[in-house]
C-alpha positions in Angstrom: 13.7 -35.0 85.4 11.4 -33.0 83.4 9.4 -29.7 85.1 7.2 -27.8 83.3 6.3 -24.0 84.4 4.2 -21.5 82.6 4.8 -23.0 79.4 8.7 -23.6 79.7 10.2 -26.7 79.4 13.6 -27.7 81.1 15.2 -30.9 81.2 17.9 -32.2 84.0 19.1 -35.5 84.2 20.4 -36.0 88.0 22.0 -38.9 89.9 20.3 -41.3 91.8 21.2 -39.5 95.5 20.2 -35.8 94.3 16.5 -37.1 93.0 14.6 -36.7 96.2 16.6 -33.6 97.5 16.1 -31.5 94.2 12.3 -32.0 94.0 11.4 -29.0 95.7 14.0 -26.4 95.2 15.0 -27.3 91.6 11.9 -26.9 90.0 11.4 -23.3 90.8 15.2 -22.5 89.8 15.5 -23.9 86.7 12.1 -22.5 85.9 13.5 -19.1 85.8 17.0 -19.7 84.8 14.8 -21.2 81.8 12.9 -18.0 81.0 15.8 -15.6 81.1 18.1 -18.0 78.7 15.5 -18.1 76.9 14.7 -14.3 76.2 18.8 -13.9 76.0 18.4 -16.4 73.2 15.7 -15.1 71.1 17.7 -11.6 71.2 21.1 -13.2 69.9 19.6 -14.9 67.7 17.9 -12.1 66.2 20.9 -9.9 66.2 23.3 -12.5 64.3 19.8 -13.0 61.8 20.1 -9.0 61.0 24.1 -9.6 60.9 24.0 -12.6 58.5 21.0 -10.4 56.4 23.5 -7.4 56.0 26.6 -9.6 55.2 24.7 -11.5 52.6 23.8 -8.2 51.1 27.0 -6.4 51.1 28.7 -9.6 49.5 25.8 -9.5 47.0 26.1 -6.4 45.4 30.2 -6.8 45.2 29.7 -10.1 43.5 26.8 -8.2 40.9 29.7 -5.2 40.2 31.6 -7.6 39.4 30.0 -9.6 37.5 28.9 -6.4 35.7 32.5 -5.6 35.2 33.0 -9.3 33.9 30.3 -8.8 31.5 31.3 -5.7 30.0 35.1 -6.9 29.3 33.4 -9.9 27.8 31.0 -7.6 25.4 34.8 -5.4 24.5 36.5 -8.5 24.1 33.5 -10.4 21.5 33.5 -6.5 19.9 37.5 -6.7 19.1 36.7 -10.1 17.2 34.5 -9.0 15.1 36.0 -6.2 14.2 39.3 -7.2 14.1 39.2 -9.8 10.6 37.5 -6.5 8.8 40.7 -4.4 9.9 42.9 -6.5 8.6 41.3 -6.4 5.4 41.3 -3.0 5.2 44.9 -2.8 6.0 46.0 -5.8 3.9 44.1 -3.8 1.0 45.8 0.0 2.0 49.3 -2.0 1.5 48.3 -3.3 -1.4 46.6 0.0 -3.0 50.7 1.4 -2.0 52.3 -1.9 -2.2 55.6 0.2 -4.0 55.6 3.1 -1.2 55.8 0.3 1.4 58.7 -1.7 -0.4 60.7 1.8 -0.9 60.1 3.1 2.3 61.5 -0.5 3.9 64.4 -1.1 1.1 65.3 2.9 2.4 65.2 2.2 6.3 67.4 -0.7 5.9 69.8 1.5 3.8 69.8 4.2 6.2 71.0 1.8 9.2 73.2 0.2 7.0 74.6 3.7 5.8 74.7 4.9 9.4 76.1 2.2 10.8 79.0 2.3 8.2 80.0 5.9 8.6 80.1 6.0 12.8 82.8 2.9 11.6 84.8 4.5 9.2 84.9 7.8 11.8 86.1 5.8 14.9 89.2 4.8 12.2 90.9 8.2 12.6 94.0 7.6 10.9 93.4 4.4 9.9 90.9 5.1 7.5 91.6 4.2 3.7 91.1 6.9 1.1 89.6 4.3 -1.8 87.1 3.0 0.6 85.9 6.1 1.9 85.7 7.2 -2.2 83.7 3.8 -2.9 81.0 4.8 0.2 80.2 8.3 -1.3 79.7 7.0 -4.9 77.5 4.6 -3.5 75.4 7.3 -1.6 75.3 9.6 -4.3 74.2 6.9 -6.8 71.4 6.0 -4.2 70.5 9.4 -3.9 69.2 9.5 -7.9 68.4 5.9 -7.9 64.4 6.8 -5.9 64.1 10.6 -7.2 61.2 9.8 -9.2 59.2 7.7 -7.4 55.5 8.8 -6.6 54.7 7.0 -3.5 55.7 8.3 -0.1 57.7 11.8 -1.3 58.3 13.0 2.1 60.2 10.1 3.2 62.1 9.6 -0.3 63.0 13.6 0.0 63.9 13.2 3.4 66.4 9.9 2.8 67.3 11.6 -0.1 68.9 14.5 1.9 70.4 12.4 5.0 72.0 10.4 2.4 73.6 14.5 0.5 74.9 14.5 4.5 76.0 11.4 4.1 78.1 12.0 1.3 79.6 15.4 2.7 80.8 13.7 6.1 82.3 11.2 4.3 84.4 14.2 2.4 85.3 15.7 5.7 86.8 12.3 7.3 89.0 12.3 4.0 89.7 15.9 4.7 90.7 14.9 8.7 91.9 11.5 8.0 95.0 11.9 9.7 93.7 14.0 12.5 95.0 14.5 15.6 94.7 16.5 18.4 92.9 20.2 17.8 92.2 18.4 14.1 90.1 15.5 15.6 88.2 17.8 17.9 88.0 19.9 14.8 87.0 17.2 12.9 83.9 16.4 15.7 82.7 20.0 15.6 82.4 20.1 11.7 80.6 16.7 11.7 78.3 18.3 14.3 77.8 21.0 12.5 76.5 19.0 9.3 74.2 17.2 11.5 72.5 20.1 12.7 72.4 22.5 9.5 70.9 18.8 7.9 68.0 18.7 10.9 67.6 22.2 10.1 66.5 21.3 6.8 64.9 18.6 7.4 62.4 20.7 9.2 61.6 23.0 5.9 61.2 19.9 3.7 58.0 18.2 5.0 56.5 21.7 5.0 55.4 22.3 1.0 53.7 18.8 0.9 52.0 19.7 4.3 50.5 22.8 3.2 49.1 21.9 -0.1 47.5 19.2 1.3 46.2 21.0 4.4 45.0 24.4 1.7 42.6 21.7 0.2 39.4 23.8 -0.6 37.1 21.0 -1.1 37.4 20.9 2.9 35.9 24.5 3.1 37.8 27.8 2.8 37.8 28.4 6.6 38.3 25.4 7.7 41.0 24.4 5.6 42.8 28.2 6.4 42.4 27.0 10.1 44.4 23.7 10.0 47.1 25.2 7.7 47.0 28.2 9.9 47.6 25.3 12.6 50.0 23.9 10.9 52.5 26.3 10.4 52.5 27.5 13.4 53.5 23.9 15.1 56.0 24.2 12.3 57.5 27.7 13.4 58.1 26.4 17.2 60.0 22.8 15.6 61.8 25.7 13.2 62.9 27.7 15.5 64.3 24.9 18.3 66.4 23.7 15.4 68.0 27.3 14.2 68.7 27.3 18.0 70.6 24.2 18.0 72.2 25.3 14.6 73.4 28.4 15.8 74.7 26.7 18.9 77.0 24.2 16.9 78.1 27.3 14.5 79.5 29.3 17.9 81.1 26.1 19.5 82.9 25.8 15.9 84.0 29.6 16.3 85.3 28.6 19.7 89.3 28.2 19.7 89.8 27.4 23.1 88.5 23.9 24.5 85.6 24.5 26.9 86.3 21.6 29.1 90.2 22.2 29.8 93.6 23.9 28.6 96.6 22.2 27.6 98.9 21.7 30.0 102.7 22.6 30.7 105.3 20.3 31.2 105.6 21.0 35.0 102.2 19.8 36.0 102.4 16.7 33.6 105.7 15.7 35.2 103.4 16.5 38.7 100.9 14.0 37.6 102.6 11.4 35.7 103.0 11.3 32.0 101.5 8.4 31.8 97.3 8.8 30.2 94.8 7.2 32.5 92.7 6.4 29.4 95.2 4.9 26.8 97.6 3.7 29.6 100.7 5.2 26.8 102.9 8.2 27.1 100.3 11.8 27.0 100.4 13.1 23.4 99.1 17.2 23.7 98.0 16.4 27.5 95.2 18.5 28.2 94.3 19.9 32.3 91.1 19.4 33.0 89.1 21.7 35.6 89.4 19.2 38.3 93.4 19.0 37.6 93.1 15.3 36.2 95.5 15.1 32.7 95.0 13.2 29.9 95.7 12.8 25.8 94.1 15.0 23.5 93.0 12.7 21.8 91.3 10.4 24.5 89.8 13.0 26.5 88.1 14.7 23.3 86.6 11.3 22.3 85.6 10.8 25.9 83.4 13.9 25.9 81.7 13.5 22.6 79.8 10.6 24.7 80.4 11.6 28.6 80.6 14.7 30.8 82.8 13.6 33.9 85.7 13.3 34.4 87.3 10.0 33.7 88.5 9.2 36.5 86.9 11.5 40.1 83.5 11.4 37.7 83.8 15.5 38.4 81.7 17.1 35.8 83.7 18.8 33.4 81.8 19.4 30.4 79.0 21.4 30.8 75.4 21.1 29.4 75.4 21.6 25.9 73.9 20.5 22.6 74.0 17.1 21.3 77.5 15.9 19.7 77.4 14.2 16.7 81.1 14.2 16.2 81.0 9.8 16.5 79.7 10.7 12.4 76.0 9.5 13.5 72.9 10.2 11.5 69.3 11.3 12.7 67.6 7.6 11.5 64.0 8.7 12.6 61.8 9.9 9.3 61.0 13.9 9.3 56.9 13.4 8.6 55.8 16.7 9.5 
């Protein structure tokens, strides 16, 4: 059935025994039923039109930032391939213009680890190191050392291998001074070796510094300016100086030092007391030494143990307190001293 009422149009489809009941009552109803769902429509469906017109915006300008941000990483990415063929030109030309430098400063690095390397060996030895080898390594590093004294290129980092190497060759004298060191000797022998290591940083940190400031005293940069960046200069220099007579004079006062600052020996009561069996070496305790936590151990063991740890071996107590770096295991600063 179809009724039409002021311009509204509803449609019912009814069954055969409501047609002639519903022609008088229906009409009017559905007549209004059909104005109000209609005025309820129109303002849904102008709400979810200002909805959709808002989404549609919000997802627009994300997707433009985005695509902004997609285009700029593409502009940096086409940028670093154009430039990057002309860089490697100009570095394959800077190796070439100091294609001797390059091959010294590599042949020295390998020498160094090798070097390094080689001594922390002939240190963990203790008494089984042989005299003629450790006579045939400090030959060898001497004749190194004159072997690149004249070379032009790079004469920071030859100086500077140059004087690790002098170290080199004077810790190699001191484990054939301690090569049958035990006990007080092998802690001894640590301290010294320490010692070196820091009076050779020390060094270090002056060598650098003549090259520096001619450079930096260059007057075709300008009187003042050149003033300032020396000026600059040694000041950084000073502050690195100074951190390193600090640790200098810290190794010098724990060589000074007779007692051990981690423990005292102990007597044969409290070693019968604990056992006089080490925890470390599992063999009878040669010069057993009481720690602060009242854990015993060899000499020997316990003073290799704290050239790497500061617990105790066995409760994990710290014993050793906070101190410089040891260097007693005979290692060598491998890092070049630039500045």
């Amino acid at each position: 059935m179809v009724v039409i009422n002021e311009g509204e149009v509803s449609i019912r489809i009814m069954g055969d025994g409501e047609q002639e009941e519903g022609h008088g009552d229906d009409g009017g109803e559905s007549a209004v039923i059909g104005g109000d769902g209609g005025g309820r429509e129109r303002e849904m469906a102008d709400s979810s039109d200002v909805d959709v017109r808002s989404g549609a915006n919000g997802s627009n300008s994300n997707s433009d930032s985005s695509n902004q941000q997609r285009y700029d990483l593409q502009q940096v990415s086409r940028w670093i391939e154009q430039i990057l063929p002309f860089s490697l030109l100009l570095i394959v030309v800077f190796i070439r213009q100091h294609l001797q430098g390059f091959f010294v400063t590599i042949y020295v690095t390998a020498f160094m680890y090798k070097s390094n390397d080689i001594l922390r060996k002939q240190t963990a030895l203790k008494g089984e190191r042989k005299l003629s080898v450790l006579i045939g390594y400090s030959i060898i590093f001497t004749l190194h050392q004159s072997h690149h004294s004249g070379m032009p290129f790079f004469i920071i980092i030859v100086n500077d291998t140059m004087v690790r190497q002098a170290a080199m060759t004077l810790k190699l004298v001191l484990l054939m001074y301690y090569k049958n060191g035990r006990g007080h000797n092998f802690r001894r022998q640590g301290q010294m070796l320490t010692l070196v290591e820091y009076a050779l940083l020390l060094y270090r940190a002056f060598l650098p510094a003549p090259v520096w400031y001619r450079f930096f005293l260059n007057k075709e940069y300008g009187s003042l300016f050149s003033s300032l960046i020396t000026g600059l200069y040694l000041t950084f220099k000073l502050t690195s100086i100074v951190e390193k007579v600090g640790s200098f004079y810290a190794a010098m006062k724990a060589l000074s030092r007779k007692e051990m600052h981690y423990g005292s020996y102990a007597t044969s009561e409290q070693v019968s007391e604990a056992g006089d069996m080490c925890a470390i070496c599992q063999e009878k305790m040669q010069a057993p030494i009481l720690l602060c936590c009242n854990h015993i151990f060899c000499e020997d063991c316990v003073s290799e143990w704290f050239e790497r740890e500061r617990t105790c071996p066995l409760c994990r107590a710290l014993v050793r307190p906070a101190d410089i770096r040891s260097f007693g295991d005979g290692s060598t600063s491998l890092f070049f001293r630039l500045f």
